[in-house]
C-alpha positions in Angstrom: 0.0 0.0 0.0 2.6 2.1 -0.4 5.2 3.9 2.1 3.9 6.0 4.5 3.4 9.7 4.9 2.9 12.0 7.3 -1.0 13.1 6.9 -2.3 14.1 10.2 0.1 14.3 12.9 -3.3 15.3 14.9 -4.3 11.6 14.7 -3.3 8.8 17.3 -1.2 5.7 16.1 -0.3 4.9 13.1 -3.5 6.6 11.6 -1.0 9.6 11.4 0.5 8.1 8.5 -2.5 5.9 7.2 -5.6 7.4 7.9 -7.9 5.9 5.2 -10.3 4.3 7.0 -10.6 1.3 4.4 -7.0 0.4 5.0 -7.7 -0.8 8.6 -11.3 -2.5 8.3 -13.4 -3.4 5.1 -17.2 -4.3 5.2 -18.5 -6.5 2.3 -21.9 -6.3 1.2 -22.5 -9.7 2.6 -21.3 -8.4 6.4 -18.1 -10.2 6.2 -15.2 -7.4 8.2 -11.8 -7.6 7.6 -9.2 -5.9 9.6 -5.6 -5.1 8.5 -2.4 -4.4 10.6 1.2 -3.4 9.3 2.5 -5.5 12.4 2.9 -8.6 12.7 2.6 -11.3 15.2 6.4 -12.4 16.3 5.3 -15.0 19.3 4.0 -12.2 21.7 0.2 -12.7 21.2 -0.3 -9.3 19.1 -2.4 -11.1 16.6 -5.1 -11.8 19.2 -4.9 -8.7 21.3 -4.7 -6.7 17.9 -8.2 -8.6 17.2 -9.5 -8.1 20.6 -9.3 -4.3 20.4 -11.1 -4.2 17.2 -13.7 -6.2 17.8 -14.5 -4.7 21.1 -15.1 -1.2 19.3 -17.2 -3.2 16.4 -19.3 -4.8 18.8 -17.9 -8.2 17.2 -16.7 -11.5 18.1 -13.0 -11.9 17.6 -13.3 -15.6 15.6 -16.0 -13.7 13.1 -13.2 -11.2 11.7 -10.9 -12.4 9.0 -7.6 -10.6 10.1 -4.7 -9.8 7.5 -1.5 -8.6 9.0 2.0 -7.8 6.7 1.1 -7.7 3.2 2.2 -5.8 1.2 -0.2 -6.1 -1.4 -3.2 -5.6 1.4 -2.6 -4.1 4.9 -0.7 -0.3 6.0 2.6 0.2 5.7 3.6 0.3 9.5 7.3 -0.4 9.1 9.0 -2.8 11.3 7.2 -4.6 14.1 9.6 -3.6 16.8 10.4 -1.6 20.3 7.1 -2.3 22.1 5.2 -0.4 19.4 2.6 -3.0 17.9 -0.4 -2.1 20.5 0.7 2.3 21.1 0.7 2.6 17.1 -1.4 -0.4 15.5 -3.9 -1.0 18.0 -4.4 2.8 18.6 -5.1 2.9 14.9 -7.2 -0.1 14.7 -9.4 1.4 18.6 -10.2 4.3 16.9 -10.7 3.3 13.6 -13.3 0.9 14.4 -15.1 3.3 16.7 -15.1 5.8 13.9 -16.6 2.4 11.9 -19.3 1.6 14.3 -20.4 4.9 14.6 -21.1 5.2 10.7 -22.6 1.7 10.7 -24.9 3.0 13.2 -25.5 6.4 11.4 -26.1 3.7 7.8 -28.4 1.6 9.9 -30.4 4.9 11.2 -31.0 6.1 8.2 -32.2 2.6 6.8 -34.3 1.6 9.8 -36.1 5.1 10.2 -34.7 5.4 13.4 -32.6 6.9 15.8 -28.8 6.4 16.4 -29.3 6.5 20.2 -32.4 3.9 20.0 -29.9 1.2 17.7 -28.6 -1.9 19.5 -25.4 -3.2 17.7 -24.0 -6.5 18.3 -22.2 -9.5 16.8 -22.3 -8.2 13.3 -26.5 -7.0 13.6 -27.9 -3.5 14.2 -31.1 -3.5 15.8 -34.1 -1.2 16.0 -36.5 -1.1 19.2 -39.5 -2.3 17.4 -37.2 -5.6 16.8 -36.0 -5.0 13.4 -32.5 -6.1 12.3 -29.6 -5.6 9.8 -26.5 -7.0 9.4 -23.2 -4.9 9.0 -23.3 -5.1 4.8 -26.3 -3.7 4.5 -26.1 -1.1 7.2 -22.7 0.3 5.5 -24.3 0.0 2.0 -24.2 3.4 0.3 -21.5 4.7 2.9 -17.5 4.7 1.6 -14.9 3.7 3.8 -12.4 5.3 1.7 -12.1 8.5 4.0 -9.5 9.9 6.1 -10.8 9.3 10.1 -11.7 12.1 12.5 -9.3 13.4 15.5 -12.2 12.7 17.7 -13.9 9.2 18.1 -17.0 8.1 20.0 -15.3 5.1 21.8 -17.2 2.9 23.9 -16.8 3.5 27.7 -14.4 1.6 29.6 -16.5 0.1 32.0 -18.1 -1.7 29.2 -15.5 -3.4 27.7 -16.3 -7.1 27.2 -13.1 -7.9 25.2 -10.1 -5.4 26.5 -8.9 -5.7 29.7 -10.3 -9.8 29.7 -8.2 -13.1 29.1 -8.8 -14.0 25.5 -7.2 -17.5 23.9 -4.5 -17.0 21.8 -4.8 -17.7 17.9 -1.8 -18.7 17.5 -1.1 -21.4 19.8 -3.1 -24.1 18.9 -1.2 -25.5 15.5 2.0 -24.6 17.8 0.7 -27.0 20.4 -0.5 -29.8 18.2 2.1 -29.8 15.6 0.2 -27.9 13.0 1.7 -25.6 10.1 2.6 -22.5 12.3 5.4 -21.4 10.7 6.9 -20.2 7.3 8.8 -23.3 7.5 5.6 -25.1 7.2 4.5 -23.9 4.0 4.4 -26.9 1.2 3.0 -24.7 -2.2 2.6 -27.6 -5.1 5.5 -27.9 -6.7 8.4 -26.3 -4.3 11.4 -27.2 -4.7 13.9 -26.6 -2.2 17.5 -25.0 -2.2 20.4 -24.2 0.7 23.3 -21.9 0.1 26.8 -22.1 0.5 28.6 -18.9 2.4 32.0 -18.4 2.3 33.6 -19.7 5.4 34.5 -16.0 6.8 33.1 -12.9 6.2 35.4 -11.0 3.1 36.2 -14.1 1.2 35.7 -14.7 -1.9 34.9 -17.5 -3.8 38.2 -18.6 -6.5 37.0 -22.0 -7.6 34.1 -24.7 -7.5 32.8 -27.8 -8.9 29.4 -26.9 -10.4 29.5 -29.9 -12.6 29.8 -32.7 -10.3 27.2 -31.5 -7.8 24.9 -31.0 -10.6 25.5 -34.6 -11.3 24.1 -35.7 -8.0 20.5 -37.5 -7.9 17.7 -35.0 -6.9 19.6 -31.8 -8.0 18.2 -29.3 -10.3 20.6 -26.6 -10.6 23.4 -25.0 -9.4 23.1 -21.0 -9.3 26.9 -19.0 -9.5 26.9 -15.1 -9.4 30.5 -14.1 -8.5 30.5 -15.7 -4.9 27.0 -16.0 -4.4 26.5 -19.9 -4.7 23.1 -22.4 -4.1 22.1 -25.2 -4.7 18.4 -26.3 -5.9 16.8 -29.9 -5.7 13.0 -31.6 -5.9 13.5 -32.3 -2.2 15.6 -31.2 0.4 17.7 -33.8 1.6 19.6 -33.9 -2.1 19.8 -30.0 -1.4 21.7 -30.4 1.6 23.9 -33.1 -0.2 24.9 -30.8 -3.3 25.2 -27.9 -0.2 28.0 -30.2 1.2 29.8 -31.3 -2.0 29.7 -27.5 -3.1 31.5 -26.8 0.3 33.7 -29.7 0.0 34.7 -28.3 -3.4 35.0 -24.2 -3.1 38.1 -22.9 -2.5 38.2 -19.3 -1.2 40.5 -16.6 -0.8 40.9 -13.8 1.7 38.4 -12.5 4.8 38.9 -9.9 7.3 40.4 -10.9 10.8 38.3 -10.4 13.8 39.8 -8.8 16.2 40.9 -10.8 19.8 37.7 -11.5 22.2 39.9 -11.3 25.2 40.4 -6.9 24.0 37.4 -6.5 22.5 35.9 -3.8 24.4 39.3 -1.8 24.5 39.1 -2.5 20.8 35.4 -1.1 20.7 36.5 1.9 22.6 39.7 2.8 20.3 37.2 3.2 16.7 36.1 6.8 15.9 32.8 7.7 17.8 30.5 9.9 16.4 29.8 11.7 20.0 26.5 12.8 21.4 25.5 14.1 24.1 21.7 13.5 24.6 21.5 15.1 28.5 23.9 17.6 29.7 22.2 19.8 33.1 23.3 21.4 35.5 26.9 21.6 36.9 29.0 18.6 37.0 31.0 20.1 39.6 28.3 20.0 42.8 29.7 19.2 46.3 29.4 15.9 47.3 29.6 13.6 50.1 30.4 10.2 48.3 31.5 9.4 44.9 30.9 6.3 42.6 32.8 5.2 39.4 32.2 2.0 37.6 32.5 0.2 34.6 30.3 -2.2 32.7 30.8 -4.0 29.9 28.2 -6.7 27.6 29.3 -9.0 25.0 28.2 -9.8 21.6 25.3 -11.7 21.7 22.9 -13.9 19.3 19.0 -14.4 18.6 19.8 -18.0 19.3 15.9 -18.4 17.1 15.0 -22.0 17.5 14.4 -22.2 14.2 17.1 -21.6 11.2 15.9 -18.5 9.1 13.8 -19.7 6.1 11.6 -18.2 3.1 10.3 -19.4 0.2 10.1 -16.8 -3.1 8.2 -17.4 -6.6 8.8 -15.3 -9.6 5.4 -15.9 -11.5 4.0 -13.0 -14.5 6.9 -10.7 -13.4 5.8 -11.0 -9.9 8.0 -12.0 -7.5 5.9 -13.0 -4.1 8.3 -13.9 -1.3 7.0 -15.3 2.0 9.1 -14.6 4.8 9.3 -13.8 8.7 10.6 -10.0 8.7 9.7 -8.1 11.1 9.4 -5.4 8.4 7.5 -6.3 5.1 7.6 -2.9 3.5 11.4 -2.1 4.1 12.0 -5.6 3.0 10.5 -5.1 -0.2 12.5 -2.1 -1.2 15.2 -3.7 -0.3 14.8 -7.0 -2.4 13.4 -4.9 -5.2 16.5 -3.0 -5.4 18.2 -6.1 -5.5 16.3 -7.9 -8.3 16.1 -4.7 -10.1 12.7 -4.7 -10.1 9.8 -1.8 -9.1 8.5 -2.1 -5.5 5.2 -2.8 -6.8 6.5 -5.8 -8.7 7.4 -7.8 -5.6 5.2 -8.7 -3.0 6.3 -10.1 1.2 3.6 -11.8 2.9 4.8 -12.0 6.1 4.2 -15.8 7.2 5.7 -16.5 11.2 9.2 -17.8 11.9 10.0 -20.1 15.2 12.2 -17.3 16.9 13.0 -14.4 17.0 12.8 -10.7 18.1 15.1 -8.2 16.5 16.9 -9.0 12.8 18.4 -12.5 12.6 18.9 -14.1 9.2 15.2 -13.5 8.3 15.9 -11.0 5.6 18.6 -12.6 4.3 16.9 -16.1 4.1 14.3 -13.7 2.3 17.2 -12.4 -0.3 18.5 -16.2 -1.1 15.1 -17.0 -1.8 14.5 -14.5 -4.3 17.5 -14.8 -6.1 17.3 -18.3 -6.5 13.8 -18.1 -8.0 14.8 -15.2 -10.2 16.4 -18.5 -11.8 13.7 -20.9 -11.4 10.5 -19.1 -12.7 6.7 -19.9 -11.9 8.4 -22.7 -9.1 8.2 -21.9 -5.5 11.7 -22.0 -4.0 11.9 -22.7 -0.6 15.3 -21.7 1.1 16.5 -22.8 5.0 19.7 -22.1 6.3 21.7 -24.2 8.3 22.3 -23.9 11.9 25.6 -23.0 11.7 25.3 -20.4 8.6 22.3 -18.6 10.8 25.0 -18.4 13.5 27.8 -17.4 12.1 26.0 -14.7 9.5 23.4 -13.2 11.3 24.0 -9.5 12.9 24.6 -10.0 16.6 23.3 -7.5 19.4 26.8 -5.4 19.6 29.2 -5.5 22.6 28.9 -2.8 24.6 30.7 -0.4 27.5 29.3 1.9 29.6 30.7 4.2 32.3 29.5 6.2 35.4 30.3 8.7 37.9 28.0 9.4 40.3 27.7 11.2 44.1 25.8 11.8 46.7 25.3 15.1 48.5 25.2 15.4 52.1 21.3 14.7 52.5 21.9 11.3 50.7 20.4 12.3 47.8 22.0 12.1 44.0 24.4 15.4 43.5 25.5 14.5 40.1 25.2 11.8 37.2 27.9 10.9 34.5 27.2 8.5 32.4 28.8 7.6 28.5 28.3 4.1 26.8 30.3 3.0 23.6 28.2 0.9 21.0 27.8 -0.1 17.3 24.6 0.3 15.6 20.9 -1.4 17.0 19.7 -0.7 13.6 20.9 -2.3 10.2 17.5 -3.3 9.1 17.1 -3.6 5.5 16.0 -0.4 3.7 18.2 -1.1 0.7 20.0 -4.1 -1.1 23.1 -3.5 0.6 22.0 -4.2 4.2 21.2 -7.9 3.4 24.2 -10.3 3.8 24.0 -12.2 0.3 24.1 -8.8 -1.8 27.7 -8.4 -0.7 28.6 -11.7 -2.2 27.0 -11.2 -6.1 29.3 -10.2 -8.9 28.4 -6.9 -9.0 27.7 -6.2 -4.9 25.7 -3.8 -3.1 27.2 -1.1 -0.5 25.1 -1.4 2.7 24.1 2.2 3.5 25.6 3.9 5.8 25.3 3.2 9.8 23.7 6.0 11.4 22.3 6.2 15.3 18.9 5.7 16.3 18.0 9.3 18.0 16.4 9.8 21.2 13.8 9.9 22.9 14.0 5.9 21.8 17.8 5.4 21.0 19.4 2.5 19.9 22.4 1.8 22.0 21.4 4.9 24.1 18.1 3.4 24.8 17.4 3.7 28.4 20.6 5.5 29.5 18.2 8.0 30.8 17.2 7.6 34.2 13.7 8.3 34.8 14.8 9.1 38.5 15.4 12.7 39.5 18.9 14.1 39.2 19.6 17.6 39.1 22.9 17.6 37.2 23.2 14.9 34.9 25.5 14.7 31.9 24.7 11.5 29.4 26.9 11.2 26.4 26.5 8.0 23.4 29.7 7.2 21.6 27.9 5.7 18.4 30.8 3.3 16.6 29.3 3.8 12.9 32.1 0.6 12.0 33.1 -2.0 14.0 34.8 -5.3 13.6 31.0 -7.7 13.5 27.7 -7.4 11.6 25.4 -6.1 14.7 21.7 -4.7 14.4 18.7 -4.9 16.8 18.6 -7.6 19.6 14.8 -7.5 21.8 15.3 -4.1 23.8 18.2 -2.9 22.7 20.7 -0.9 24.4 18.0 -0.8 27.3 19.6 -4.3 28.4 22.7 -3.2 29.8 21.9 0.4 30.7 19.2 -0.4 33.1 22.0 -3.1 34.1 24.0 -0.4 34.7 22.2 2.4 36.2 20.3 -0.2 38.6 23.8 -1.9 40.0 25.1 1.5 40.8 21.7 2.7 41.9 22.4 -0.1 44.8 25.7 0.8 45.3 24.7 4.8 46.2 21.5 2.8 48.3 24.6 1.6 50.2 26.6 4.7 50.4 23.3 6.8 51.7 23.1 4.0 53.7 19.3 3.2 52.8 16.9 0.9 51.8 17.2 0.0 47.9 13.2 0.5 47.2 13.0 3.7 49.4 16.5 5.3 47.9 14.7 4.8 44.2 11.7 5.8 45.9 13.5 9.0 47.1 14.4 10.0 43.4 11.2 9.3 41.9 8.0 11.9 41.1 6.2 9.8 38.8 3.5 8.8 40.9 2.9 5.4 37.9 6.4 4.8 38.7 6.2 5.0 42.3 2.9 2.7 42.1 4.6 -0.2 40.1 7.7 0.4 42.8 5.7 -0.2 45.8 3.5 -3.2 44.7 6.5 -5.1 43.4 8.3 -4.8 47.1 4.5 -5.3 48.4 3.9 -8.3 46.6 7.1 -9.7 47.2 7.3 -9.1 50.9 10.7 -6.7 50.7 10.6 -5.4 53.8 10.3 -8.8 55.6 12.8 -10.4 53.4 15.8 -12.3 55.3 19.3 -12.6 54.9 20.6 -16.0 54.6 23.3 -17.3 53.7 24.8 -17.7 49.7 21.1 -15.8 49.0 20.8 -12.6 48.0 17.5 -10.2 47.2 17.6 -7.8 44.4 15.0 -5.1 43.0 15.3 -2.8 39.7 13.0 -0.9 38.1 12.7 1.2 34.7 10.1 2.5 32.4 11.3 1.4 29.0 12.0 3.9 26.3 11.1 6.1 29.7 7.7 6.2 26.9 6.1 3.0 27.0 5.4 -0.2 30.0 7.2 0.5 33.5 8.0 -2.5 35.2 9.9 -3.4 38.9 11.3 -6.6 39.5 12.2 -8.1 42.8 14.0 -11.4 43.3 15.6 -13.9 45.1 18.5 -16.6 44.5 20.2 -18.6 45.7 24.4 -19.6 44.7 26.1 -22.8 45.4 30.2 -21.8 46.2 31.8 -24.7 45.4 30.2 -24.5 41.7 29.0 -21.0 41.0 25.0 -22.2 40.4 22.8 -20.0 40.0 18.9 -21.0 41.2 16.5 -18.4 40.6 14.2 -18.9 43.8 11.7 -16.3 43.1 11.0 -13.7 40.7 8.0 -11.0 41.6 7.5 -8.5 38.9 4.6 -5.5 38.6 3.8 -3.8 35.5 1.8 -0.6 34.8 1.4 -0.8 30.4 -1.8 1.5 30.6 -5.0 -0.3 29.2 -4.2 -3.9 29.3 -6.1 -5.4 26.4 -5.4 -8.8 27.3 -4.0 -9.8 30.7 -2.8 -13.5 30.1 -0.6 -12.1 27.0 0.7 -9.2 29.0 1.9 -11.8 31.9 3.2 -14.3 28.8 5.7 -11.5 27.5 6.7 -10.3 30.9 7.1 -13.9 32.1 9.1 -14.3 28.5 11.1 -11.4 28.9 12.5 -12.3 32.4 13.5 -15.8 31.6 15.4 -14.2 28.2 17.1 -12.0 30.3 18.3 -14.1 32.8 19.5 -16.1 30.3 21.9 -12.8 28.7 22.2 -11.9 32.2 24.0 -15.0 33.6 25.1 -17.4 30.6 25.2 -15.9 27.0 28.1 -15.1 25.2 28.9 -15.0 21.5 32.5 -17.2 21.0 34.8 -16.1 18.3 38.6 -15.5 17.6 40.4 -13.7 14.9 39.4 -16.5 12.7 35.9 -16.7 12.7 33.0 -17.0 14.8 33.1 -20.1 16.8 29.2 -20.6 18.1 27.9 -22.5 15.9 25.9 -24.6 17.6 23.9 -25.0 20.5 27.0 -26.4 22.6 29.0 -23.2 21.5 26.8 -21.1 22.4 24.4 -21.8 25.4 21.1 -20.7 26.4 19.6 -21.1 29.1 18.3 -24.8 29.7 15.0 -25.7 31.7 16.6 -26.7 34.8 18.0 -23.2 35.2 14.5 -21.3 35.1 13.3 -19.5 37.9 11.4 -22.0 40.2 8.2 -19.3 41.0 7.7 -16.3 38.3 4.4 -14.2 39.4 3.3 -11.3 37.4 1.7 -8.3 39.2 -0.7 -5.7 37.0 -1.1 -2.5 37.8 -4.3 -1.7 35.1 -5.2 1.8 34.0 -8.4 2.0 31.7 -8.9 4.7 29.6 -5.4 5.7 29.7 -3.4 5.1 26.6 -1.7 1.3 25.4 1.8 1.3 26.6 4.5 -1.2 24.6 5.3 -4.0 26.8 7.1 -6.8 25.3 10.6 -5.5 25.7 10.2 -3.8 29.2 11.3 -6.6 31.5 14.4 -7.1 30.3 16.4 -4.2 31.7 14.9 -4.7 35.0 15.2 -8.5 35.0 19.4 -8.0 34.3 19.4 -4.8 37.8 17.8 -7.2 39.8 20.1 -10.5 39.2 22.9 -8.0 39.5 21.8 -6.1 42.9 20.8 -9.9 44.1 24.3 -11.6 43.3 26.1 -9.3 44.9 24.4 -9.5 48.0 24.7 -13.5 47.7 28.4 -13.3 47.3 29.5 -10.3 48.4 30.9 -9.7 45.0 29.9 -6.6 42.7 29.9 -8.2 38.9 30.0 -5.7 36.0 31.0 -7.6 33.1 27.9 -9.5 31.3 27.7 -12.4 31.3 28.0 -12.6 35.2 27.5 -16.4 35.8 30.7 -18.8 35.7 33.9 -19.3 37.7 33.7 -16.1 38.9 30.6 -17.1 41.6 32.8 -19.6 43.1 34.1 -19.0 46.7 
């Protein structure tokens, strides 16, 4: 449909850029409604809460709307589904959309009825008069064109009389996940696919000197083997024989040259030594206050993967110079310029339907999965290509969540309260999404390659690798500076919350640490520096619910609490925990985990607990175990035992979720806003278990034995 514009900055969510009506819900004449979302459901339930909030303004069953979400071809161009934003921009669009919707159903129905507005009942798709007579939705609309850019005012239905926001509602999408079903795009079976793998060069920089085409093209099952420069694949009728010619093509290829990483064990000195582009996004006050105590620390986060479940896959077919690609981006619009660019082709010539992949939030092979696939059907026309990378080729070539430093300097005036606050954090870029050719992995390796475009920050008030380095406490003099690393040594881009990870890591360790020096309570010092009165709430019922102030010291236990807003826009969230540390081995057993979130309107309480509950076991798993391996080489995880996530026996024993809900107040993002938190807390707690103040991520290991 198009990329967006900026219409009506008067309207709410993502009708700013798409305020036709139309492109959010369509009425047939036979009362069939069809709603349409730019987002896209990544495993965080937005499907059915996206659902949920339109049928509760359309007075509608959620299982009698046929929804459509990333299409190109049919639904708003919404850009990436990403930072917490699928419910603040979609749903907005889609609440006051379909109120705008109703209320000219009910305005078509008046007028064909002879009656009233006020005297119309309206329910499951019927319009009713008080004399008993009825009409269903595609007759009541009949005569009245969708095609019109909404109001800035809506008659929404009262709070109080919601039936479907705010209440549990079963998730769509878990049932074929449960049973086995086709979930996923690596489900899809078109009639006659054929399937392909690729071959990547075994570091990034080399080039590709010689290969034998001819004898894998030789082997039973094989169909083709596709050369451009070092961009190699191989196609066969079933996948097995595609996996054999993948290996004989390896076995064959010999490659020259490659960049050297640079050495693990220096990375972050290395990080710090590349030119910074330096920006200072908070600088009040004087630096130079009087103060009682002083704090200095330094923290530091490795490179880390998606670890998806699921090997990046897509299938492509180039059919009437069409090329239709289905494929698990998180951003079907930007992905078609991208693979447009590549192909050579207009935007409107090629079509991504986005179809689920098992894993992922932020950019993991996805795209580039997506530009095999269409390159390999470019050479296969009117067959559907399906294209899965291998576990190790989704390891080594995806962009990792960059390694990071951050610094701070802090003090305390006399009265115990904060005097001053320097912070400054080093990071490549969150953001290499693909908006043209260049940014996706197998452009680089064609005859005639693409140059990614440049590396630029993401600007506050969101941020990239800034994102959260702003406290939301009050600090009178407070000077934050980001050193954005437009190059560095490995592919990075966006990782679930971003830089929000380790700067609530950060600021909540040494928020602890001046707790200490005033010599007060954790809750009550962040208690002391807070004024939002929503932060304040979700502060207090998380030490409530967890019993904080009748917590006991025992021994190898420690208690932790942190607490953040994310994006200091969207959900705020306090955590408080308990664990426990064996000595002799450096355990870690997550006893108890209370967390209490405040993400306005809640449309759907079970999916708001799920992410949460998600989020917290994802970051304890960064937190404590995960660590990309590489050397100057290469990167070395390239498999599960390389890299390690956190396994089932190393999950918090009790997790309860706490919701603090607000109706009427706007939908704040949740999905990313317990990670920060989660990492404060297992920080603040393991130091009080061992006495010892860990910095550097990841923090479990030999470093927790005594």
């Amino acid at each position: 449909m198009g990329l967006p514009q900026i219409l009506n900055k008067n309207l709410p969510g993502s009708l700013k850029s798409t305020p036709w009506l139309d492109a959010w819900i369509k009425i047939e004449r036979d009362g069939k409604v069809t709603v349409c979302s730019g987002k896209v459901e990544l495993g965080t339930g937005v499907r059915t809460a996206l659902l949920q909030i339109a049928a509760e303004q359309l007075e509608l069953k959620p299982s009698s709307i046929f929804f459509i979400a990333g299409d190109t071809s049919l639904t708003p161009n919404e850009g990436f589904t990403a930072g917490s934003h699928t419910i603040p921009d979609s749903g907005t669009a889609l609440f006051y959309a379909a109120a705008q919707v109703r209320a000219l159903l009910l305005e078509g129905a008046a007028a064909k009825l002879n009656a009233s507005v006020s005297s119309l009942a309206i329910r499951d798709g019927r319009i009713t008069s008080p004399d008993g007579r009825s009409i269903d939705y595609g007759t009541a609309i009949t005569g009245i064109d969708l095609h019109r850019q909404a109001n800035s005012s809506s008659q929404l239905k009262p709070s109080d009389s919601y039936k479907l926001i705010g209440h549990p509602v079963h998730r769509l999408d878990i049932p074929n996940k449960l049973t086995g079903g086709a979930s996923y795009v690596h489900d899809l079976r078109p009639p006659k696919m054929v399937h392909a793998r690729v071959i990547r060069p075994p570091v990034q920089g080399a080039r590709l000197k010689s290969v034998d085409i001819a004898a894998a093209e030789r082997l039973p099952g094989v169909l083709k083997v596709i050369r451009d420069g070092s961009y190699l694949a191989a196609v066969a009728s079933d996948e097995w024989s595609a996996i054999t010619a993948m290996r004989a093509l390896t076995v064959s290829g010999r490659w020259d040259g490659g960049a050297d990483l640079p050495n693990p064990q220096t990375i972050h000195a290395t990080l710090q030594a590349l030119p910074a582009e330096d920006i200072v996004i908070l600088n009040e006050g004087n630096m130079k206050t009087p103060q009682a105590h002083s704090f200095k620390a330094r923290y530091t986060k490795q490179y880390l993967m998606h670890g998806s479940i699921g090997p990046s896959c897509a299938l492509a077919l180039l059919e009437g110079g069409q090329m239709t690609v289905w494929t698990h981006t998180q951003g079907v619009f930007p992905l078609r310029h991208a693979l447009a660019e590549l192909l050579g082709m207009p935007d409107e010539q090629v079509r991504c339907i986005h179809t689920e992949g098992s894993g992922c939030y932020g950019q993991n092979g996805a795209d580039d999965v997506a530009a095999d696939a269409v390159l390999i059907a470019r050479a296969m026309p009117g067959i559907p290509v399906r294209v899965q990378l291998m576990r190790d080729q989704e390891n080594q070539w995806e962009p990792f969540a960059p390694a990071m430093i951050t610094e701070i300097e802090a003090g305390l005036d006399r009265t115990g309260r904060i005097s001053h606050w320097h912070y400054e954090l080093w990071s490549g870029s969150h953001n290499e999404r693909p908006g043209n050719a260049g940014k996706l992995a197998p452009s680089w390796l064609l005859s005639k390659p693409f140059i990614p475009s440049p590396s630029l920050p993401m600007l506050q008030p969101e941020g990239g690798g800034d994102r959260n380095a702003l406290p939301l406490y009050d600090i009178p003099n407070a000077r934050i500076t980001n050193h954005f690393l437009p190059r560095t040594p490995l592919r990075s881009s966006a990782m679930r919350s971003l830089g929000a990870h380790i700067n609530i890591f950060s600021i909540e360790s040494t928020m602890d640490e001046l707790a200490a020096l005033a010599a007060m309570d954790p809750v009550a010092f962040r208690l002391r520096h807070l004024t939002d009165a929503r932060a304040q709430d979700v502060v207090r019922a998380a030490a409530k619910e967890f019993g904080w102030e009748h917590r006991e010291k025992k021994r190898n236990r420690g208690t932790g609490f942190a607490f953040a807003q994310y994006k200091n826009l969207m959900a705020y969230v306090a955590i408080a925990l308990e664990l426990e540390v064996q000595p002799d081995t450096g355990k870690v057993n997550i006893l108890r985990v209370v967390a209490a979130v405040d993400c306005g309107q809640i449309v759907n309480p079970d999916g708001v607990k799920n992410q949460i509950e998600g989020g917290i076991l994802q970051s304890a798993s960064w937190t404590l175990y995960e660590q990309l391996q590489f050397s100057t080489d290469g990167v070395k995880s390239i498999d599960w035992s390389s890299y390690p996530i956190m396994r089932f026996s190393q999950v918090p024993t009790k997790v309860e979720v706490s919701l603090l809900d607000r109706p009427g107040l706007p939908f704040l993002g949740v999905a990313e806003a317990a990670q920060g938190p989660m990492a404060g807390a297992l920080a603040n707690a393991l130091a009080q278990a061992t006495g010892k103040r860990l910095r550097n991520l990841p923090l479990a290991g030999p470093q927790l034995r005594s």
